[in-house]
PDB file of N, CA, C and O in Angstrom:
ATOM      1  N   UNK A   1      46.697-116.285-223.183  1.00  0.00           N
ATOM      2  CA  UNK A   1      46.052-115.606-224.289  1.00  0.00           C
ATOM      3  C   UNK A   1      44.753-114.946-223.799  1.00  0.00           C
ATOM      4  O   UNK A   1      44.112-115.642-223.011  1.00  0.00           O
ATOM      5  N   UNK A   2      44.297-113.891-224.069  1.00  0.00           N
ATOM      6  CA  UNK A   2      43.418-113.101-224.108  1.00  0.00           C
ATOM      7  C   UNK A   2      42.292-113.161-225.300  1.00  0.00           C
ATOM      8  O   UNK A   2      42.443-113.715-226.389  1.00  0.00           O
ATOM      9  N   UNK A   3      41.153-112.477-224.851  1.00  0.00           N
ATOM     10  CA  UNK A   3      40.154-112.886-225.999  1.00  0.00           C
ATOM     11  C   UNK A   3      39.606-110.759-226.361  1.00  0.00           C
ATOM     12  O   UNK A   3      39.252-109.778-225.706  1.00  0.00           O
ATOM     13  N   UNK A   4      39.822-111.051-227.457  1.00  0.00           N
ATOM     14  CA  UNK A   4      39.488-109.518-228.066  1.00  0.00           C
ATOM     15  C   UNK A   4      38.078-109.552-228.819  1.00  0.00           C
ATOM     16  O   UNK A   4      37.972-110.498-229.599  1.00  0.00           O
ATOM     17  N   UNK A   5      37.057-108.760-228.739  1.00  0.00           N
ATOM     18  CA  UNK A   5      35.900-108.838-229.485  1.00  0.00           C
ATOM     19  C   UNK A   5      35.899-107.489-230.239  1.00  0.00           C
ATOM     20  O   UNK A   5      34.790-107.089-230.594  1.00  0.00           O
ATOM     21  N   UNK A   6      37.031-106.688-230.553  1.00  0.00           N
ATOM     22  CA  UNK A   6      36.921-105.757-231.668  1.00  0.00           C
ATOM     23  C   UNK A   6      36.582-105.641-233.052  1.00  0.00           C
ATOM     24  O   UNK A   6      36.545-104.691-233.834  1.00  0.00           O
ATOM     25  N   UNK A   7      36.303-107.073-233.159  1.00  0.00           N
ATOM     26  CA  UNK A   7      35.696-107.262-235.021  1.00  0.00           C
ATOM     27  C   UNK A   7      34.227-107.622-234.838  1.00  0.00           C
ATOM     28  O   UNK A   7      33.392-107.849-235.714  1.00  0.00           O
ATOM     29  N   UNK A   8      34.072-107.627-233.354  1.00  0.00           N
ATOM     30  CA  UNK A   8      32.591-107.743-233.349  1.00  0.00           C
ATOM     31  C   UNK A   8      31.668-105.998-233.612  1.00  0.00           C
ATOM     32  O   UNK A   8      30.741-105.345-234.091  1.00  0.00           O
ATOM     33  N   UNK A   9      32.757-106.070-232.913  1.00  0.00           N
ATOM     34  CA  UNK A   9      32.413-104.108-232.981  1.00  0.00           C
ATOM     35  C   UNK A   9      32.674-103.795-234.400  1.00  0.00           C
ATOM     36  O   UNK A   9      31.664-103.844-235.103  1.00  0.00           O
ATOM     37  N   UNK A  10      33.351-103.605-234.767  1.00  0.00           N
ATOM     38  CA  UNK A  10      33.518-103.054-236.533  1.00  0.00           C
ATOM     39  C   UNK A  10      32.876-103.601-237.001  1.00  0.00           C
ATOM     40  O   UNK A  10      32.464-103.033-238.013  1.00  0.00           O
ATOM     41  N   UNK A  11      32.073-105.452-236.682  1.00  0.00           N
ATOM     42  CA  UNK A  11      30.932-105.589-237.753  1.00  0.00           C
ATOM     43  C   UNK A  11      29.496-105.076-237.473  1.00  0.00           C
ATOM     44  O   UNK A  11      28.533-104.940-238.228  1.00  0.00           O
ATOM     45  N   UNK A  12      29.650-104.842-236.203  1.00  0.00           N
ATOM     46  CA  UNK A  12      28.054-104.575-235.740  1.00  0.00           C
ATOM     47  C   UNK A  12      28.373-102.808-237.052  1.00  0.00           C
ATOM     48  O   UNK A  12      27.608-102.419-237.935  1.00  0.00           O
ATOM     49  N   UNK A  13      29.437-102.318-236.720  1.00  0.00           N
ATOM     50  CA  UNK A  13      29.144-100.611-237.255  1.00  0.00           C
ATOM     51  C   UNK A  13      29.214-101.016-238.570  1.00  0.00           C
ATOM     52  O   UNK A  13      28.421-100.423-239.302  1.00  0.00           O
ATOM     53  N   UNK A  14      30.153-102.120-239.278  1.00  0.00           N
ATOM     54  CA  UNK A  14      29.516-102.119-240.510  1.00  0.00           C
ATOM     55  C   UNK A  14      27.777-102.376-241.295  1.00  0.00           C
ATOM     56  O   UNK A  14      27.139-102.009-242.282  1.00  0.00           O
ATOM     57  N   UNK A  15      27.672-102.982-240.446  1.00  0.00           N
ATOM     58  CA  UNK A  15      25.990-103.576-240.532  1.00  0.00           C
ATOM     59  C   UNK A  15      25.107-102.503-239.892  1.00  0.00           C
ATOM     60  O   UNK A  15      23.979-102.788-239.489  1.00  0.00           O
ATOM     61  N   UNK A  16      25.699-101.070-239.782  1.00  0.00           N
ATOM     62  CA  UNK A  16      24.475-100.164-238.923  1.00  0.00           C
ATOM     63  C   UNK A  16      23.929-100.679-237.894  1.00  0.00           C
ATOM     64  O   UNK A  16      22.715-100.861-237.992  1.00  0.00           O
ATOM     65  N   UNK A  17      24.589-101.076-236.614  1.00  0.00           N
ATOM     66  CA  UNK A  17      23.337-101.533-235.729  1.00  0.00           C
ATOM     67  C   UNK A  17      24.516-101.143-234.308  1.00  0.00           C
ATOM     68  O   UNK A  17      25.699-100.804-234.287  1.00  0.00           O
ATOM     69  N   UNK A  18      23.620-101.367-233.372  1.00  0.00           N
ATOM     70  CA  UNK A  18      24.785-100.859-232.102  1.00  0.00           C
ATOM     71  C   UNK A  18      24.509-101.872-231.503  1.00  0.00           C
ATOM     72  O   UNK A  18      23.816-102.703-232.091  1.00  0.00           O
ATOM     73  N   UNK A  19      25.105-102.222-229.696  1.00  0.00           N
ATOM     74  CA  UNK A  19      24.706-102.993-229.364  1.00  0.00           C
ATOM     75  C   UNK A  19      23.176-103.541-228.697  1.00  0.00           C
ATOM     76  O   UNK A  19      22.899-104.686-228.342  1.00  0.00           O
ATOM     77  N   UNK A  20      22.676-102.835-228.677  1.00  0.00           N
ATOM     78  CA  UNK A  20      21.542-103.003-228.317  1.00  0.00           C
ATOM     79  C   UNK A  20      20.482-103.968-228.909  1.00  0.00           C
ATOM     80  O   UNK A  20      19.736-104.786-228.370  1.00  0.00           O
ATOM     81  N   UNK A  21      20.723-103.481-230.612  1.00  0.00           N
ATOM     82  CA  UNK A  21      20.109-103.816-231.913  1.00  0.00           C
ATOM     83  C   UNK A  21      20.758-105.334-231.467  1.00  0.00           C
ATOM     84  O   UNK A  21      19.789-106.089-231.548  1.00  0.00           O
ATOM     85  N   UNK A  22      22.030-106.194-231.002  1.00  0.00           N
ATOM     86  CA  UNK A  22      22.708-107.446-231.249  1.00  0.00           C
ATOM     87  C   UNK A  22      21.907-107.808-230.366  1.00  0.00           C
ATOM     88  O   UNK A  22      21.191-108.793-230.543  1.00  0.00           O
ATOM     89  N   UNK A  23      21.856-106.789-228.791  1.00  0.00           N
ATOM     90  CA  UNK A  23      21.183-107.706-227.404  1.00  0.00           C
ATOM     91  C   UNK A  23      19.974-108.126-227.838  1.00  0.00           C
ATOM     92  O   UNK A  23      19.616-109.139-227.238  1.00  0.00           O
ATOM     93  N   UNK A  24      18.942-107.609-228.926  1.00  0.00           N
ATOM     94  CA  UNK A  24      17.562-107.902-228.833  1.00  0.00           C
ATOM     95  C   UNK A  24      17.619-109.290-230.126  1.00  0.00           C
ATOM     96  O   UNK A  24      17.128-110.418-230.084  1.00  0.00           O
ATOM     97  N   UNK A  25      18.427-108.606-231.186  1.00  0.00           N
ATOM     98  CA  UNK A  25      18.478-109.972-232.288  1.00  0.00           C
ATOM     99  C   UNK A  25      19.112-111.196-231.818  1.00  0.00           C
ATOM    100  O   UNK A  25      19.466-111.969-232.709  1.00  0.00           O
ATOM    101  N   UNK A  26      19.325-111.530-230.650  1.00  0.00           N
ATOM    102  CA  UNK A  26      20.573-112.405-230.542  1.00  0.00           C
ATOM    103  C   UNK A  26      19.580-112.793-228.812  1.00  0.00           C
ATOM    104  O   UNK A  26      19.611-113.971-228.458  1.00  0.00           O
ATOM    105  N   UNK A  27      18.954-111.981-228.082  1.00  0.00           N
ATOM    106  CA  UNK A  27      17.914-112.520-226.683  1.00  0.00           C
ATOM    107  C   UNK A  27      19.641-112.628-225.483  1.00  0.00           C
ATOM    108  O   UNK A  27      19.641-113.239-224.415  1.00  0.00           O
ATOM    109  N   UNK A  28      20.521-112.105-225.884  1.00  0.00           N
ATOM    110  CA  UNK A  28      21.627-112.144-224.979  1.00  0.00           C
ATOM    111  C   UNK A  28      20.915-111.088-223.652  1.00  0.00           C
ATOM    112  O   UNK A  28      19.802-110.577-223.524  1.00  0.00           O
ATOM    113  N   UNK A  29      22.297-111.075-222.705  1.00  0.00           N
ATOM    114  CA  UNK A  29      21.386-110.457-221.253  1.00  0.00           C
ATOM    115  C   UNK A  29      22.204-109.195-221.471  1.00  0.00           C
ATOM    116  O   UNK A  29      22.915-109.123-222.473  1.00  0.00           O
ATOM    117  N   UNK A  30      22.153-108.215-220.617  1.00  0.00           N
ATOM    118  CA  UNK A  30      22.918-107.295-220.896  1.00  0.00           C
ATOM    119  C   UNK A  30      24.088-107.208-220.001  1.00  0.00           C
ATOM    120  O   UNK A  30      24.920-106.303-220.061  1.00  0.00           O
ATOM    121  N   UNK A  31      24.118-108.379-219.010  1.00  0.00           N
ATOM    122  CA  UNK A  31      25.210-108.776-218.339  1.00  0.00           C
ATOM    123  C   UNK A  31      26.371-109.419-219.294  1.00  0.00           C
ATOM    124  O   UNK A  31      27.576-109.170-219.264  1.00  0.00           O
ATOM    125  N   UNK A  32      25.606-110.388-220.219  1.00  0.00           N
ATOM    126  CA  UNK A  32      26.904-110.916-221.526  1.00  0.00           C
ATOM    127  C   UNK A  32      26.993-109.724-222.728  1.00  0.00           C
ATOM    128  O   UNK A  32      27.590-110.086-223.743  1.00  0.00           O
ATOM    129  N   UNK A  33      26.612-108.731-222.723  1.00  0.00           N
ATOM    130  CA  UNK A  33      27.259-107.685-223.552  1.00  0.00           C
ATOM    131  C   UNK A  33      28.037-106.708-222.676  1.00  0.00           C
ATOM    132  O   UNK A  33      28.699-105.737-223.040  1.00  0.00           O
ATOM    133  N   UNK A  34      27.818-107.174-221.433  1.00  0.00           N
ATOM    134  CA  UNK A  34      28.926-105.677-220.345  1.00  0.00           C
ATOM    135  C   UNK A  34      30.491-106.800-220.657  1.00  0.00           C
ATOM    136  O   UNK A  34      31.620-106.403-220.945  1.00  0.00           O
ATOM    137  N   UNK A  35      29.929-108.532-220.433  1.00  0.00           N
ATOM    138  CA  UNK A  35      31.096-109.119-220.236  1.00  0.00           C
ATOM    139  C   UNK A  35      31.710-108.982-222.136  1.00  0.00           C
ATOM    140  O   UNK A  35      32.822-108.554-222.445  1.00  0.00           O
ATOM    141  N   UNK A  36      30.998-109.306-222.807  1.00  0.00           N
ATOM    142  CA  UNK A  36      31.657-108.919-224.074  1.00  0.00           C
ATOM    143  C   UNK A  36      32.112-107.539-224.618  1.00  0.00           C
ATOM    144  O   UNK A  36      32.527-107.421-225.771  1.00  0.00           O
ATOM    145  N   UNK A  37      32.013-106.410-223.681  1.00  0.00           N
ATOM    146  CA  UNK A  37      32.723-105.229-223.976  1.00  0.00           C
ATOM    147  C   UNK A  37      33.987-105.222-223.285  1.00  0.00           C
ATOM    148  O   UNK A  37      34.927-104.497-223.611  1.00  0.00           O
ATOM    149  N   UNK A  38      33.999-106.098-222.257  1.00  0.00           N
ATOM    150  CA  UNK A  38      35.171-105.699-221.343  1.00  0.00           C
ATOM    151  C   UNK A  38      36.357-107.044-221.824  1.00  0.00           C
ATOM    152  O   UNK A  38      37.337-107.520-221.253  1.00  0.00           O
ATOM    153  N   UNK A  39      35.715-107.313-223.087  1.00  0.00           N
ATOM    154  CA  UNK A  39      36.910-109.073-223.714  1.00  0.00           C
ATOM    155  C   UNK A  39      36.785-109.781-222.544  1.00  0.00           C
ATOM    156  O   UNK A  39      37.820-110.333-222.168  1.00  0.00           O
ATOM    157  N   UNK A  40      35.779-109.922-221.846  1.00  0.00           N
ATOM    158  CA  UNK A  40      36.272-111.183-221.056  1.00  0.00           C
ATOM    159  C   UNK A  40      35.034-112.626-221.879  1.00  0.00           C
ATOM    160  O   UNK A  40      34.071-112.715-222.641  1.00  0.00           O
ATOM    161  N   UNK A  41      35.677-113.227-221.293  1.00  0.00           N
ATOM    162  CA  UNK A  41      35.084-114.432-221.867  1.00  0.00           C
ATOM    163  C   UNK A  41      33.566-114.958-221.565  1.00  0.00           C
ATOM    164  O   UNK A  41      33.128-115.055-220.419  1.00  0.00           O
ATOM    165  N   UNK A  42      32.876-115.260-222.648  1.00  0.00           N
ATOM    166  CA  UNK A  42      31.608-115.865-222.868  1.00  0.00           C
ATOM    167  C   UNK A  42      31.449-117.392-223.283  1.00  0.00           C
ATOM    168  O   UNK A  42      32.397-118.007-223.770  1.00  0.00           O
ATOM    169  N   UNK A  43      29.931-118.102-223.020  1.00  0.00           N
ATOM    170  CA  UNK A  43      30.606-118.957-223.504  1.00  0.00           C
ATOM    171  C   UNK A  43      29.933-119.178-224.997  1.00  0.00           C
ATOM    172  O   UNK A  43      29.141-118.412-225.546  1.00  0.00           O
ATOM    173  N   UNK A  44      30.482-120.492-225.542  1.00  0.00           N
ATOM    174  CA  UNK A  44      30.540-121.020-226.948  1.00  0.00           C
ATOM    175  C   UNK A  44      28.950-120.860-227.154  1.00  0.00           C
ATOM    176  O   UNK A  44      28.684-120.000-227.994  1.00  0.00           O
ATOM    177  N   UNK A  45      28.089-121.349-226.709  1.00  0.00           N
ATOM    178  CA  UNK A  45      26.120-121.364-226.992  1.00  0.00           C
ATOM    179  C   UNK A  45      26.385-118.904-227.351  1.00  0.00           C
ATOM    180  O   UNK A  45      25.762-118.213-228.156  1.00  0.00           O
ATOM    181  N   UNK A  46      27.080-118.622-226.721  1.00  0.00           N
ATOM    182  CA  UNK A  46      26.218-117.086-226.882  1.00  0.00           C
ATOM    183  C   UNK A  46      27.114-116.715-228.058  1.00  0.00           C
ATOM    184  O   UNK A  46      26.552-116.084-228.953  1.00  0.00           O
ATOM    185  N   UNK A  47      28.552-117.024-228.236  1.00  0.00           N
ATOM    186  CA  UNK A  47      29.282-116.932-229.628  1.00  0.00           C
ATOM    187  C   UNK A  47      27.771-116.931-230.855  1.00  0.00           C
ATOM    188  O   UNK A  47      27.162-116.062-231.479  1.00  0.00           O
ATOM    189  N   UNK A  48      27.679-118.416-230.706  1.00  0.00           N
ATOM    190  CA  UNK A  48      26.849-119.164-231.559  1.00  0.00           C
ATOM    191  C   UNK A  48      26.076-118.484-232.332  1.00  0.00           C
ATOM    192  O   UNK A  48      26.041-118.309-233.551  1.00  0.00           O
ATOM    193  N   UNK A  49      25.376-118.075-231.342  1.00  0.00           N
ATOM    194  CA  UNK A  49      23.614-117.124-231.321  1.00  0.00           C
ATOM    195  C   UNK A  49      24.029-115.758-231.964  1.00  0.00           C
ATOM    196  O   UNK A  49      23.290-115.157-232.743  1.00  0.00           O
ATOM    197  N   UNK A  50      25.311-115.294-231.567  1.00  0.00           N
ATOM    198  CA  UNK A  50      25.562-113.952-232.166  1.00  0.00           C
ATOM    199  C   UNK A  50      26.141-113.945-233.973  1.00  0.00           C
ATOM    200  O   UNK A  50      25.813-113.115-234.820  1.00  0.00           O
ATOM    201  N   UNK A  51      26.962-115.002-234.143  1.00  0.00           N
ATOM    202  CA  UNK A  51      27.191-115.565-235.546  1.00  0.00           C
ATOM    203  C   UNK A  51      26.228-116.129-236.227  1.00  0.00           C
ATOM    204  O   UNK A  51      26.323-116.115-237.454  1.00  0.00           O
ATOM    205  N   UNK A  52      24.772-116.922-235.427  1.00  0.00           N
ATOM    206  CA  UNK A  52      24.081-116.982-236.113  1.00  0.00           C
ATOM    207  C   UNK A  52      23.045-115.748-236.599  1.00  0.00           C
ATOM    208  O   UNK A  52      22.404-115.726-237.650  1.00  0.00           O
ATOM    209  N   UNK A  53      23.057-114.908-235.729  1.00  0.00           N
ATOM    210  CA  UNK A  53      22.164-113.030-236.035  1.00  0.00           C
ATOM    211  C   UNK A  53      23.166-112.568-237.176  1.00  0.00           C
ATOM    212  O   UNK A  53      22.619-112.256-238.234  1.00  0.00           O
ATOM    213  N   UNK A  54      24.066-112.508-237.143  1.00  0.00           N
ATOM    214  CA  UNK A  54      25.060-111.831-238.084  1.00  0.00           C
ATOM    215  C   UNK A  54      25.555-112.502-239.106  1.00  0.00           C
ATOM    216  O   UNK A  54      26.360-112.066-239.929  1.00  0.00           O
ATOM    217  N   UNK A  55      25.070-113.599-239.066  1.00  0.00           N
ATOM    218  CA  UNK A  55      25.631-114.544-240.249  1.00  0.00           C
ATOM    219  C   UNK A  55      26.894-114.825-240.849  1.00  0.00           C
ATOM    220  O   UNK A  55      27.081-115.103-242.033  1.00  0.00           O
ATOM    221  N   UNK A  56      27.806-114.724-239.879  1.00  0.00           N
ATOM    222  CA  UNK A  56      29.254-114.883-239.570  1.00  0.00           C
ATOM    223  C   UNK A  56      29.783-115.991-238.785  1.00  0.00           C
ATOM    224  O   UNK A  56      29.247-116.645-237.890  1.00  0.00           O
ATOM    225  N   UNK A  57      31.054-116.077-239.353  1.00  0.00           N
ATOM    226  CA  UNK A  57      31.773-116.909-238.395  1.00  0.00           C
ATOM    227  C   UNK A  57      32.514-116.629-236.946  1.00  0.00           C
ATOM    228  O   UNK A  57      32.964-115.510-236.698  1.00  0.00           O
ATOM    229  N   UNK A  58      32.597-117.592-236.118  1.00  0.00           N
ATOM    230  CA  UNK A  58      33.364-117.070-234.751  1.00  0.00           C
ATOM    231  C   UNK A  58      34.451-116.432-235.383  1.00  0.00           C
ATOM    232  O   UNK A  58      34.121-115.247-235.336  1.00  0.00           O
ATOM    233  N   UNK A  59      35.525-116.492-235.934  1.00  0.00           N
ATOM    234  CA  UNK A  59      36.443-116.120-236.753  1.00  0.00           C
ATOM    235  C   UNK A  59      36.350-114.489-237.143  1.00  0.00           C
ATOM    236  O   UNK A  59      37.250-113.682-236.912  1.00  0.00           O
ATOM    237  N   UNK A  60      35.026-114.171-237.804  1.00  0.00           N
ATOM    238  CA  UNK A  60      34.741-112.538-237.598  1.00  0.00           C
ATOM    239  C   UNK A  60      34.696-111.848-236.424  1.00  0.00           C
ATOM    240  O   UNK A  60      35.147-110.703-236.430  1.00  0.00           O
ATOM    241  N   UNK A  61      34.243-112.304-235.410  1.00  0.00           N
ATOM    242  CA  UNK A  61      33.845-111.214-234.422  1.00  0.00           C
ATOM    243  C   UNK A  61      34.937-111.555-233.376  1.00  0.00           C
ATOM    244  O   UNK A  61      35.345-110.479-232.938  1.00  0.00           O
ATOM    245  N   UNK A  62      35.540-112.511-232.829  1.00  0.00           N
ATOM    246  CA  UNK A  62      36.744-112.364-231.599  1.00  0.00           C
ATOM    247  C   UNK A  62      38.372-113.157-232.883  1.00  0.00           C
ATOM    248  O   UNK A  62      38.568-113.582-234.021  1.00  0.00           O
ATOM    249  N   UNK A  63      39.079-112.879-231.584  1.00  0.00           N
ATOM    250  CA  UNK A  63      40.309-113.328-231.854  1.00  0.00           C
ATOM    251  C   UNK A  63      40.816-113.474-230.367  1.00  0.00           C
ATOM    252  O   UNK A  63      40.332-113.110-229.295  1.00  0.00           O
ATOM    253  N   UNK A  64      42.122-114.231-230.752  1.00  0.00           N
ATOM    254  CA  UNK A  64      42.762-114.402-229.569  1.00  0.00           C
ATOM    255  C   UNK A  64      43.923-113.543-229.307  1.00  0.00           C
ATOM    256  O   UNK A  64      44.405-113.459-230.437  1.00  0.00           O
ATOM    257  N   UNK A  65      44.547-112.970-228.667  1.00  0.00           N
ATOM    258  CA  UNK A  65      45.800-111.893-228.374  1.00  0.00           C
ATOM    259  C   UNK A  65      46.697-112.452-227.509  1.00  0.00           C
ATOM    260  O   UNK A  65      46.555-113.502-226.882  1.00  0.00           O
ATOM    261  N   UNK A  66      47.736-111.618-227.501  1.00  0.00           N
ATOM    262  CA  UNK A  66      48.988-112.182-226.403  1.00  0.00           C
ATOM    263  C   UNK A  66      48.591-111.388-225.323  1.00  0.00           C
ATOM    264  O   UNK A  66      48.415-110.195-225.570  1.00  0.00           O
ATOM    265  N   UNK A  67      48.327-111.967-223.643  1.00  0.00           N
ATOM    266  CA  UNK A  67      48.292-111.595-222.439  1.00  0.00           C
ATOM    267  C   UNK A  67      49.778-110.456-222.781  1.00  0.00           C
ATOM    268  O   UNK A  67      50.932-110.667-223.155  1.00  0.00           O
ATOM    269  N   UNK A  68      49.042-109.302-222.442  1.00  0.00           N
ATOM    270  CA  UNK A  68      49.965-107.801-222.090  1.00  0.00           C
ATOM    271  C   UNK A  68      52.040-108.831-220.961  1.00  0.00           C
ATOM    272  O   UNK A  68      53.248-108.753-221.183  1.00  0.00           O
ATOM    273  N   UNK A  69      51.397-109.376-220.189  1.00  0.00           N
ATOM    274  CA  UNK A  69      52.279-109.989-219.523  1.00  0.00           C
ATOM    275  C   UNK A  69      53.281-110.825-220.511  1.00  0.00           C
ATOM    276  O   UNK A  69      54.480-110.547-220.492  1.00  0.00           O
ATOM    277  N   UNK A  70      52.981-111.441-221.032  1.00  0.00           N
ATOM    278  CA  UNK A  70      53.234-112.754-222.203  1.00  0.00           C
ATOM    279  C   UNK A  70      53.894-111.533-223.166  1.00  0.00           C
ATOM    280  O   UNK A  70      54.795-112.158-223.725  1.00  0.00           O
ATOM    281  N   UNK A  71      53.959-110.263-223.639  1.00  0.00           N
ATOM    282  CA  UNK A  71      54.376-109.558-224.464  1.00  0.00           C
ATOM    283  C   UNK A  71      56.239-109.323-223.604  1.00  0.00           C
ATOM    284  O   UNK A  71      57.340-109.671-224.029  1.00  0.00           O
ATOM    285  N   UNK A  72      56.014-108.908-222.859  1.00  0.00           N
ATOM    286  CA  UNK A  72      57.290-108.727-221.718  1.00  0.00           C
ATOM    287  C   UNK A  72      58.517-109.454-221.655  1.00  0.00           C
ATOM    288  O   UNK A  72      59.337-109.206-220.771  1.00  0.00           O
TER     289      UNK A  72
END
């Protein structure tokens, strides 16, 4: 399984803010927003920090997907 952060993205644009606005509300590095653009995995403490800025659940911003391979 794969990890998708595309509802993180549709909530940041629902809430007007880009990523930048998350890197500074949230003190993330901009190394864990290159790794959270590219879906690769972060861990559970930076989830946290970003659901707690946005006031959401892990549940809003990632999901899990079927490995492209695993579809085959």
């Amino acid at each position: 399984m794969a990890v998708s952060y595309k509802k993180l993205w549709k909530l940041l644009i629902d809430k007007d803010m880009i990523k930048k606005d998350l890197r500074e509300l949230t003190g993330v590095s901009t190394t864990t927003m290159s790794r959270l653009s590219k879906d690769e995995n972060v861990s559970t403490e930076i989830l946290s920090k970003i659901c707690s800025a946005l006031g959401c659940d892990v549940g809003d911003i990632m999901e899990f997907v079927p490995d492209k391979k695993e579809e085959q």
